[in-house]
C-alpha positions as CSV (number, residue, x, y, z in Angstrom):
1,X,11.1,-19.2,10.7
2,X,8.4,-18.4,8.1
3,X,8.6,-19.2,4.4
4,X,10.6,-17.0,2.7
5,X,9.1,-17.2,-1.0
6,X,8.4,-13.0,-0.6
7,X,10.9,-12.4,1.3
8,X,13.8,-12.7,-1.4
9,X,11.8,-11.4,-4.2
10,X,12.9,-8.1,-5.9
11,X,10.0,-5.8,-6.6
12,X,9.8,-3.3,-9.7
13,X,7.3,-0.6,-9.7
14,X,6.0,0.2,-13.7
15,X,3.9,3.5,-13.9
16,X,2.1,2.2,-17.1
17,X,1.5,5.8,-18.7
18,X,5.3,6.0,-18.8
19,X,6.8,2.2,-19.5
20,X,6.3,1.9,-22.9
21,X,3.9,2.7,-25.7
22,X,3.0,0.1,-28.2
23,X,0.5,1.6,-29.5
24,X,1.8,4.8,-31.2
25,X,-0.5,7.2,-28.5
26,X,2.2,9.3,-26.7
27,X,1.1,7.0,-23.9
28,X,2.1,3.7,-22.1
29,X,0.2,0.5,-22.0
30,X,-0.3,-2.8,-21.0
31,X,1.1,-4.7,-23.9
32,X,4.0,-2.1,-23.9
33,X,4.8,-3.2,-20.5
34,X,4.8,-7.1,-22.1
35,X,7.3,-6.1,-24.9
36,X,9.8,-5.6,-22.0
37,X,9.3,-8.5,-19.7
38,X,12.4,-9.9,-21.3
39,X,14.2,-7.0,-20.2
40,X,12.9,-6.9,-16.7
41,X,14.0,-10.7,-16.7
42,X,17.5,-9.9,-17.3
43,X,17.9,-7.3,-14.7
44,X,16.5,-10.0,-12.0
45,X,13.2,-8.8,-11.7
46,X,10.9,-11.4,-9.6
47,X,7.9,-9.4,-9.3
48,X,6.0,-6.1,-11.1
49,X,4.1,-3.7,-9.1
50,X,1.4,-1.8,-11.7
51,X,0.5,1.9,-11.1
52,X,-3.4,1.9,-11.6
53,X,-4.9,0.5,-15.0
54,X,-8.4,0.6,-14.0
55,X,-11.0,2.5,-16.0
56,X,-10.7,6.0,-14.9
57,X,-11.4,9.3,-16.4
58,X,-7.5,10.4,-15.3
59,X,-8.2,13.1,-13.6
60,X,-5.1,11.9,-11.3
61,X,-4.1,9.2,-13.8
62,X,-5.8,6.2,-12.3
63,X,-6.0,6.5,-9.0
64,X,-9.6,8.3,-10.0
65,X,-11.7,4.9,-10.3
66,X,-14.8,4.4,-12.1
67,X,-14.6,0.7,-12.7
68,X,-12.8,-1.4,-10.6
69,X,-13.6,-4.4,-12.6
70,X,-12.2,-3.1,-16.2
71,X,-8.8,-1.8,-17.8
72,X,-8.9,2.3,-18.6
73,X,-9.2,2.0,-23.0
74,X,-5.7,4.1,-22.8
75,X,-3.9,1.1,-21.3
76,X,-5.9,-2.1,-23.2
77,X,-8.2,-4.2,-22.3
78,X,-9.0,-7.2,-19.9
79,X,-7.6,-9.5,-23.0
80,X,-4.3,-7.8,-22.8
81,X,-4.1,-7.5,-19.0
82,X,-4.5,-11.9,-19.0
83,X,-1.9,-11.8,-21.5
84,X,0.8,-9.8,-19.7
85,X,-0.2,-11.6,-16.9
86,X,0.1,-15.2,-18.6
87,X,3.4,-13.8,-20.9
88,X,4.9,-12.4,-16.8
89,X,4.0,-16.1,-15.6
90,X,5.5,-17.5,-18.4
91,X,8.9,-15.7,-16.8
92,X,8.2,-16.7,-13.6
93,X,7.5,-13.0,-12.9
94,X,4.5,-12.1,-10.6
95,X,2.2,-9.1,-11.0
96,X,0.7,-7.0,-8.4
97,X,-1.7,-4.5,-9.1
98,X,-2.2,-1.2,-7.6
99,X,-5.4,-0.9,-5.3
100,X,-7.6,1.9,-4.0
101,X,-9.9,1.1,-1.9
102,X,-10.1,4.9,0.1
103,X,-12.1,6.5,-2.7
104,X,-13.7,6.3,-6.3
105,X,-14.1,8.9,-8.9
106,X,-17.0,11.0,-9.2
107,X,-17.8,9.3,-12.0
108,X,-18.1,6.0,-10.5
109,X,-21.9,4.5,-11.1
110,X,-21.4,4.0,-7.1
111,X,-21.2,7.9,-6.4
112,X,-23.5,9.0,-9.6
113,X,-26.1,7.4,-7.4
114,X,-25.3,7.9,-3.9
115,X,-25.4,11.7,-5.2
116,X,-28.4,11.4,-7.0
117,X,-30.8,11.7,-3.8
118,X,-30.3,11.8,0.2
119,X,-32.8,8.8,-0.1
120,X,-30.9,6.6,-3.0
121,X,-29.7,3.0,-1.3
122,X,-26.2,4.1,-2.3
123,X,-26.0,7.3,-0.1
124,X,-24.4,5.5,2.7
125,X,-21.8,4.8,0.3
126,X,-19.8,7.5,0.6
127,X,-19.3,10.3,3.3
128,X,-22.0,12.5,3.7
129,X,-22.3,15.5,5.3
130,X,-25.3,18.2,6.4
131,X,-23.5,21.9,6.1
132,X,-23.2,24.3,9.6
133,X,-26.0,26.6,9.9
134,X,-24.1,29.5,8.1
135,X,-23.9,27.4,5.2
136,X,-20.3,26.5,6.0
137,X,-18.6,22.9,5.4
138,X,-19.2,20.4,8.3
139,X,-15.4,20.6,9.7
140,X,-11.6,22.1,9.5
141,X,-10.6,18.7,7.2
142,X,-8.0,19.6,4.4
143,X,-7.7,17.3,1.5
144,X,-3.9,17.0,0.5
145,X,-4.3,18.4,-3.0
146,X,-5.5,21.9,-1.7
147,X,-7.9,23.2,0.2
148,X,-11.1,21.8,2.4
149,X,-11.5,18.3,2.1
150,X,-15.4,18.6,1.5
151,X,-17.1,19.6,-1.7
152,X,-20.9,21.2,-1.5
153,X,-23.2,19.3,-4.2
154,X,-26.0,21.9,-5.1
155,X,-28.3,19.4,-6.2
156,X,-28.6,17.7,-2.5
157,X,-27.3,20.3,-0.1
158,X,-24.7,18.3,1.4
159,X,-21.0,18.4,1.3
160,X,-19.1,15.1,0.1
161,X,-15.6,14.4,1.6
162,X,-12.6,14.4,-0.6
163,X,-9.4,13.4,1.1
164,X,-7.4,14.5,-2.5
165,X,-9.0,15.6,-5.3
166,X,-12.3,17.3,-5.3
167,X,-13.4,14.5,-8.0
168,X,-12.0,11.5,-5.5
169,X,-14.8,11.1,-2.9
170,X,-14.0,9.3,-0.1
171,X,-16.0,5.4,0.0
172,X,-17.2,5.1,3.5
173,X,-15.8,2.4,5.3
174,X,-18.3,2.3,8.5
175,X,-21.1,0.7,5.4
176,X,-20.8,-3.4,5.5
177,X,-21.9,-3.1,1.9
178,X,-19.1,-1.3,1.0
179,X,-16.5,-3.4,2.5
180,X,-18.3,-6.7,1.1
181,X,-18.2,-5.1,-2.5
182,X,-14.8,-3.6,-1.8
183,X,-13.7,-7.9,-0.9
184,X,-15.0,-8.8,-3.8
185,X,-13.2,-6.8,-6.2
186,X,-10.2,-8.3,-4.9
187,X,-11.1,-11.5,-5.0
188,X,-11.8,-10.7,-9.1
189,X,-8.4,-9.7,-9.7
190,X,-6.7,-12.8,-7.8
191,X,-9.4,-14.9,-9.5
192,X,-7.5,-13.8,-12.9
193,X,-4.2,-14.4,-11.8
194,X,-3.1,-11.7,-10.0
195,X,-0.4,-12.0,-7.3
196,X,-1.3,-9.4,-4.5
197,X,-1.7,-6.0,-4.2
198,X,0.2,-2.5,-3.2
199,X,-2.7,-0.8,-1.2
200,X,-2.7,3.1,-2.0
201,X,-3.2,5.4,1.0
202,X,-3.8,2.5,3.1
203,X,-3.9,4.8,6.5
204,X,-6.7,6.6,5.3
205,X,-9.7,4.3,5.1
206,X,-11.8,5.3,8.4
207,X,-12.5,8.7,9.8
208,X,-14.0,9.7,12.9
209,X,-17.8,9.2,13.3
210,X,-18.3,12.3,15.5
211,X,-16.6,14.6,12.7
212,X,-14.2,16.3,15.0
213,X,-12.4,19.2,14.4
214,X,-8.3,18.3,13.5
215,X,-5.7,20.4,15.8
216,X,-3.5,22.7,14.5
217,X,0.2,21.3,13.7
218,X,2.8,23.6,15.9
219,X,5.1,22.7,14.1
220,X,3.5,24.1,10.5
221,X,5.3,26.8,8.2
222,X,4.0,28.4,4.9
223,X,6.5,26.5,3.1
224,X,4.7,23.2,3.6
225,X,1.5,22.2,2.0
226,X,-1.7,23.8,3.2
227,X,-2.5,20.1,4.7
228,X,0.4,20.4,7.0
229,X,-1.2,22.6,8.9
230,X,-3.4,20.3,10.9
231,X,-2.5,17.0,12.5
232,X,-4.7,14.3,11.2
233,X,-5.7,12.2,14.1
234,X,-9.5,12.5,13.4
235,X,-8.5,11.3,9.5
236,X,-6.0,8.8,9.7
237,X,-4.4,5.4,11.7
238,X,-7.3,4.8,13.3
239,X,-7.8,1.5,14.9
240,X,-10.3,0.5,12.9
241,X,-7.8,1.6,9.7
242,X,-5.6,-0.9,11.0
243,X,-8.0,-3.7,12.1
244,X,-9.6,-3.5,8.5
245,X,-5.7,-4.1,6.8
246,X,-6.0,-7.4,8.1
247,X,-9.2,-8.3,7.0
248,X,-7.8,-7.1,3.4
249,X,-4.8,-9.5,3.9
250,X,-6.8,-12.2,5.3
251,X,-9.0,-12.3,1.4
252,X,-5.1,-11.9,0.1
253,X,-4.3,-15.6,1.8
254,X,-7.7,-17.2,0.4
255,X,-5.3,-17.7,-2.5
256,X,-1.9,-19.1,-2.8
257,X,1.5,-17.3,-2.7
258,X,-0.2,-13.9,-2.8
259,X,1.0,-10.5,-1.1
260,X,0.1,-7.5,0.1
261,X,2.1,-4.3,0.5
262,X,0.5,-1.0,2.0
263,X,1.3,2.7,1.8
264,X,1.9,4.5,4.7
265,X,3.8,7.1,5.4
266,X,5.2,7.2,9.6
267,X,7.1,6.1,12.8
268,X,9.6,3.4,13.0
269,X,7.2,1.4,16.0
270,X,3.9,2.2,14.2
271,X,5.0,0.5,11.5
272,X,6.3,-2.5,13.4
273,X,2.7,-2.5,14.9
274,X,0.9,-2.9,11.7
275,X,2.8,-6.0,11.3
276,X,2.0,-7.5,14.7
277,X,-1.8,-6.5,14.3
278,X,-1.7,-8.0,10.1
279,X,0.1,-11.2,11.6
280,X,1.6,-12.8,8.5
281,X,4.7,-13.0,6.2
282,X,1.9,-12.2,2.8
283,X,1.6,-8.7,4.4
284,X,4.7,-5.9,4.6
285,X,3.9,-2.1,5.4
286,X,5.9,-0.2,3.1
287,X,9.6,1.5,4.9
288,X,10.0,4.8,3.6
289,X,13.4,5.2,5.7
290,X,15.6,6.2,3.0
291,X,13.3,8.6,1.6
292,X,11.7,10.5,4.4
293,X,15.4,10.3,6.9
294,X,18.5,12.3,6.5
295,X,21.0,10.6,4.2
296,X,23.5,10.3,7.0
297,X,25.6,7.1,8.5
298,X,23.8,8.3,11.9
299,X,20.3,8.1,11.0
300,X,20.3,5.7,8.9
301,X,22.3,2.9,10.6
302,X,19.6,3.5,13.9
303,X,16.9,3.4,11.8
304,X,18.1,0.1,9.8
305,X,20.0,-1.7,12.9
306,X,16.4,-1.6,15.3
307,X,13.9,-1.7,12.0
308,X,15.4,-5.1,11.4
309,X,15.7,-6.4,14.8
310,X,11.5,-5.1,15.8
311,X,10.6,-6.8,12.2
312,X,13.0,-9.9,13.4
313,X,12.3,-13.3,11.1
314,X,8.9,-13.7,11.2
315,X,7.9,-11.1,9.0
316,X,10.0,-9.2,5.9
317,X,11.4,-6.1,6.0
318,X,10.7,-3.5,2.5
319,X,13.1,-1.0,1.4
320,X,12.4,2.2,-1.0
321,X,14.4,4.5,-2.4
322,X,11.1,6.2,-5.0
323,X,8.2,6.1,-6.3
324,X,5.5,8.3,-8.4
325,X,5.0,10.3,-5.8
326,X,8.8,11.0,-4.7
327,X,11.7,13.1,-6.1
328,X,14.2,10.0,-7.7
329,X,16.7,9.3,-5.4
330,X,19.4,10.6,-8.3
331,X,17.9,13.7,-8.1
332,X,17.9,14.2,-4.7
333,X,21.0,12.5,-3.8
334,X,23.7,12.7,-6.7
335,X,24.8,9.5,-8.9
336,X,27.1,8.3,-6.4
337,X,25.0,8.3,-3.1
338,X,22.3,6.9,-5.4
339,X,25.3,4.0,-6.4
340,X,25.3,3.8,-2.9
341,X,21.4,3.8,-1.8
342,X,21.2,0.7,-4.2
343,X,23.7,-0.9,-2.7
344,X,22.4,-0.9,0.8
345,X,18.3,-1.3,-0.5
346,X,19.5,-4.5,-2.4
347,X,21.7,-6.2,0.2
348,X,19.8,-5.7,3.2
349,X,17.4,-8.2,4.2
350,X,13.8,-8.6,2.9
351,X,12.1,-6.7,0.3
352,X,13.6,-4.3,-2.1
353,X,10.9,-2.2,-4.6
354,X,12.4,-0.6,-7.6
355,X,10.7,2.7,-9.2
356,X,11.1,2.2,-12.8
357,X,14.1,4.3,-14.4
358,X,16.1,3.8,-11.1
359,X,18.2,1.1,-12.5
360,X,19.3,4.1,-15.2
361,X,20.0,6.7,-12.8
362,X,16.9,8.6,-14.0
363,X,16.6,11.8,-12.7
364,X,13.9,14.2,-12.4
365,X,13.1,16.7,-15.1
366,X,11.4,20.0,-15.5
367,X,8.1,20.6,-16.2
368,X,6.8,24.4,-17.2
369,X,4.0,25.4,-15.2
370,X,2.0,25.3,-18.3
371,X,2.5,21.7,-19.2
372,X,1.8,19.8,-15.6
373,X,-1.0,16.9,-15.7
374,X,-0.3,16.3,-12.0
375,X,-3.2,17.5,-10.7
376,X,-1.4,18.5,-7.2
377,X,0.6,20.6,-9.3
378,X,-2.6,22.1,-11.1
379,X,-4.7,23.0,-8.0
380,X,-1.5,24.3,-5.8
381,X,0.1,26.3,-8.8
382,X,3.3,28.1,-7.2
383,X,4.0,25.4,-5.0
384,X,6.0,23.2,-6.7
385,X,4.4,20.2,-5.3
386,X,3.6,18.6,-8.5
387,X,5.0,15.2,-9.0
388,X,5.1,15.0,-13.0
389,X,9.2,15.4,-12.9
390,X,9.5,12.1,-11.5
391,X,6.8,10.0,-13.5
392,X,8.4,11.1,-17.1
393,X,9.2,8.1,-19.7
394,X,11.4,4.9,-19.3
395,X,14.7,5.6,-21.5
396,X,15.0,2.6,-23.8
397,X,17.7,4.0,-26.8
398,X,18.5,6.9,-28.0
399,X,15.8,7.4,-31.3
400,X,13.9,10.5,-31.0
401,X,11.5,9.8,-28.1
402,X,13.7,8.0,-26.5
403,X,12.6,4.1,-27.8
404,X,9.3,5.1,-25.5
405,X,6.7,5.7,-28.4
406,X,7.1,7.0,-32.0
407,X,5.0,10.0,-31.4
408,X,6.2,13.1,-28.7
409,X,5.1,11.9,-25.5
410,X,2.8,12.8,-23.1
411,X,5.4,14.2,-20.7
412,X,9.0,15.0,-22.1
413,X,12.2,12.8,-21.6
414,X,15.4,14.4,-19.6
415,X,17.3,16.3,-21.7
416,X,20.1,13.3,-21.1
417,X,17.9,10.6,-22.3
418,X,20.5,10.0,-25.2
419,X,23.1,8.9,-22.8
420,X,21.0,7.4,-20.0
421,X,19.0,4.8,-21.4
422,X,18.8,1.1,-21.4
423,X,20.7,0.5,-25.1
424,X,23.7,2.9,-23.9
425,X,23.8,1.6,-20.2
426,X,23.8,-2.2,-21.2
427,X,27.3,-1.2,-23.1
428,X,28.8,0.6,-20.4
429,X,30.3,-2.0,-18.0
430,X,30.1,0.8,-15.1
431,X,27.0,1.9,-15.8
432,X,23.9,2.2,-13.4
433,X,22.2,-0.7,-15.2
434,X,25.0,-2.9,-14.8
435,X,25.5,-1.9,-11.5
436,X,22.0,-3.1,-10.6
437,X,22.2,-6.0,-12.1
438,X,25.3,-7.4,-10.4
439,X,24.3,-6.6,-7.2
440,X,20.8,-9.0,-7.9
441,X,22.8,-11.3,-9.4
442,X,24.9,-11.6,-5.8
443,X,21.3,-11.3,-3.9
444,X,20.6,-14.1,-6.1
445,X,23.2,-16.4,-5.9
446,X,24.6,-15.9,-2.2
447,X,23.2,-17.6,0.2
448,X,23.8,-14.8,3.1
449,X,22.1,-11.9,0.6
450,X,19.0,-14.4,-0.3
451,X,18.1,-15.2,3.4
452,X,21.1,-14.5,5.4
453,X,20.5,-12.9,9.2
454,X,21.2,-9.2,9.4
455,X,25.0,-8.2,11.6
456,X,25.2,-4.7,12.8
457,X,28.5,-3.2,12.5
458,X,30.1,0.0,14.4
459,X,32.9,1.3,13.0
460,X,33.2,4.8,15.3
461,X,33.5,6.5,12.1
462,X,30.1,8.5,11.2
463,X,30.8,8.3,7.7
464,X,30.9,5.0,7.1
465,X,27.8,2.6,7.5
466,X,28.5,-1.6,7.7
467,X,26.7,-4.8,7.7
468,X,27.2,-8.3,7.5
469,X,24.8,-10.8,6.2
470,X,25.7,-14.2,7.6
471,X,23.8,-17.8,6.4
472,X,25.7,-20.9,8.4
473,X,29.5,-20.4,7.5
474,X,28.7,-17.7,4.7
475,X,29.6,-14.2,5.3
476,X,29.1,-11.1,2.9
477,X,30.1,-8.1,4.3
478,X,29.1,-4.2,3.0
479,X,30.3,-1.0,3.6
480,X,29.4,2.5,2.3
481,X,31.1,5.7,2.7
482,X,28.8,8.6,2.4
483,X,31.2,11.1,2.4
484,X,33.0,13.3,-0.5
485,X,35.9,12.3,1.1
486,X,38.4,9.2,1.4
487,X,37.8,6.7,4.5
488,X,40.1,4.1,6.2
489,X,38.2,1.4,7.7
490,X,39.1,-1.2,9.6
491,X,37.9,-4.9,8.9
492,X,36.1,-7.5,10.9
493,X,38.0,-10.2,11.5
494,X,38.1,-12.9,8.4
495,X,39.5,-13.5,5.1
496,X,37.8,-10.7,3.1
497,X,38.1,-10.3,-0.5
498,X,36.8,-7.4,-2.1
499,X,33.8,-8.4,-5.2
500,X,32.1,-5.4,-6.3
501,X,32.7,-1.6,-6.1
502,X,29.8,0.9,-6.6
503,X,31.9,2.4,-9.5
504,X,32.2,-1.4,-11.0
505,X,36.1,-0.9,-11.4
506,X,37.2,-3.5,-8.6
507,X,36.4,-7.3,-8.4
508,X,38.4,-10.6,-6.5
509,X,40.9,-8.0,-4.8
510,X,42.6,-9.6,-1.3
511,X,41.8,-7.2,1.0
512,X,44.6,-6.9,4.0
513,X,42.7,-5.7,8.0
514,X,41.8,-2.1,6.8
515,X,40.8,-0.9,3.6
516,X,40.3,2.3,1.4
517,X,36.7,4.1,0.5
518,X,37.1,5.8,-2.0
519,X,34.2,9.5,-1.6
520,X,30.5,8.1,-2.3
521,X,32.1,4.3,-2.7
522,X,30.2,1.2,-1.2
523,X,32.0,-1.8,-1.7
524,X,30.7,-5.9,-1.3
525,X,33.4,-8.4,0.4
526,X,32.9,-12.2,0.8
527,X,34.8,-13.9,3.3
């Protein structure tokens, strides 16, 4: 058994343009996000994930870096970032700060120079390219906001690669001088108190050195994105992408109690791998189950029943039901699967990350064509790819913008804002809020939720999905009927007693060998 410090930490993910705005801008910021560390303490928060605060020039809000070593003006200032992180301390919070190591923005002093001539010391910086002999780009790569992934700079004649945005070129990874800079920069950030990292695109960060053209995907329709169409085994997962993870995790454990989390999106046992090859509990890929699977009893329960058995003890499990780049799981599920999805990402074992507004029930909201800042939704207009509906502002009250800022902000609040927010929900004893926070409270305070082993149960019913998390003589059990409609299940074995109910209406109620789930109910039972 490892030490399970991580492992029974809950995780909450802050966009910082949409958190809060202290500053009277239309925009989050840094001491914003400080204001409401009180409030993330209360809900049981152990640890915040930041969305980019980096200088950038925000072309895709942050992930666009120009200075890895400074905070962006729009979100403070290095001052402010060591005082959230001392005030977070303080709380016994820990921060971890978003990372992108795959690319820079154009205007990074790295690229203005590696463009400036084929002969400047920094050319080998990034991913250079001569064209074809008709002038054409080097290869079939797509970048995933639109189009070819390579750009043509007139001044030098080559084409830069771009896995996203045109004004995102790639870093090249194959340069020691780039990975030894690349190091450093996290070494800077741990150096001022930082507590890990969430690595963006972490799949991403070597291509292949021959160039080769990517096959066509068979299974591609015109619905999907235009980067669909290939299958990207020339661009991504490559052994050396993986190899290089753990040298990233290995700078992570120079420093005490740090983590690492890193995105990638794909298969159940590719996943597993990347922990076997990282090798330690300060690393966990992130699980996109719940988003990317079917929300059925049948997919799910395989995925969740052989995830945690390949993961077993020695590493940690991570659970996601959002992010910034995802639909909220309201949206896209209806409050009371959502009630549900909680329940299951906050009593399984391991790691559970939070997307901001999640805890309300936030939903996703409209955006006219003519207001998107997503620049996804700007290059691929028609699509509907953008991903501004899900990054709108945290829903403190009910005042005019929503207790965000005092000035409109800079995307708008759901229309419902003035009955989902953090002042109404805290009042409401069956609110979303409150249903969150019980259920961390139990993760918190029972033994077999904090570190408890992981029971599989079949019930032969493919509505209903069960667990039990046992510690010693400690037994919480969990069921969750996805269905619209009643379910009679049978229980284990035990003296069950019913604690908490999705809607919050039912607590210390004996419970007899079978019991009643109610449609979209999941229900918590102590023995």
């Amino acid at each position: 058994m490892v030490d399970n410090t991580w492992g029974r930490r809950v995780v909450y993910q802050i966009y910082p343009r949409s958190f809060k705005d202290s500053n009277g801008d239309g925009i989050g910021d840094l001491n914003g996000i400080a204001e409401k560390l009180d409030y993330l303490k209360d809900l049981g928060i152990d640890a915040i994930w930041l969305s980019p605060v980096y200088q950038s020039p925000m072309r895709d809000f942050g992930y666009d870096i120009s200075d890895y070593y400074d905070i962006d003006p729009i979100f403070g200032n290095l001052s402010d970032f060591d005082s959230l992180i001392k005030k977070a301390h303080g709380k016994d919070i820990k921060v971890l700060m978003d990372f992108v190591p795959n690319h820079t923005s154009l205007e990074h002093p790295w690229f203005k120079e590696s463009r400036s001539s084929k002969n400047n010391p920094k050319r080998d910086w990034y991913i250079w390219k001569s064209p074809k002999k008709n002038g054409a780009a080097p290869n079939n790569w797509l970048s995933q906001f639109g189009g070819s992934a390579w750009e043509l700079d007139k001044k030098t004649h080559e084409y830069y690669l771009h896995t996203f945005d045109v004004s995102q070129p790639d870093l090249n990874w194959r340069n020691p001088q780039v990975v030894e800079e690349i190091l450093n920069v996290m070494r800077y950030w741990m150096k001022r108190g930082v507590d890990g990292f969430r690595v963006d695109v972490a799949y991403y960060l070597f291509k292949d050195p021959f160039f080769r053209d990517e096959p066509h995907n068979p299974s591609y329709s015109d619905h999907h994105m235009q980067y669909d169409s290939l299958l990207h085994i020339y661009t991504s997962a490559l052994p050396e992408t993986l190899n290089m993870l753990k040298t990233l995790n290995n700078v992570v454990n120079e420093f005490d109690d740090r983590f690492m989390v890193c995105e990638i999106y794909t298969f159940l046992h590719e996943i597993i791998n990347l922990y076997k090859i990282v090798n330690h509990q300060s690393f966990a890929p992130f699980n996109f189950s719940f988003i990317s699977l079917p929300w059925n009893v049948t997919e799910q329960k395989k995925f969740i029943d052989e995830f945690d058995e390949l993961v077993g003890h020695d590493y940690f499990p991570t659970y996601v039901l959002g992010n910034h780049d995802q639909s909220r799981i309201a949206a896209k599920l209806g409050e009371g699967a959502a009630r549900i999805a909680a329940l299951l990402q906050l009593t399984l074992r391991g790691i559970p990350f939070i997307y901001y507004g999640e805890e309300l029930g936030m939903q996703d909201v409209e955006i006219p064509e003519e207001k998107a800042k997503d620049p996804m939704a700007v290059n691929m207009k028609g699509f509907d790819f953008g991903r501004d509906p899900q990054r709108t502002p945290m829903q403190w009250d009910s005042s005019k913008f929503g207790g965000f800022s005092d000035v409109e902000p800079w995307l708008p609040l759901e229309k419902e804002f003035k009955e989902r927010n953090v002042a109404s929900e805290k009042k409401d004893k069956k609110s979303f809020l409150n249903l969150y926070k019980s259920i961390i409270n139990l993760r918190k305070t029972r033994k077999s939720l904090d570190e408890g082993k992981l029971i599989p149960l079949d019930f032969k019913n493919p509505n209903v999905l069960g667990f039990v998390r046992k510690e010693k003589e400690e037994k919480t059990l969990i069921l969750a009927n996805f269905s619209e409609e009643n379910q009679i299940v049978d229980l284990p074995e035990d003296n069950w007693k019913t604690i908490l109910s999705t809607r919050l209406d039912v607590e210390n109620r004996e419970e007899k060998d079978q019991i009643l789930l109610r449609p979209s109910e999941g229900i918590i039972l102590f023995s």
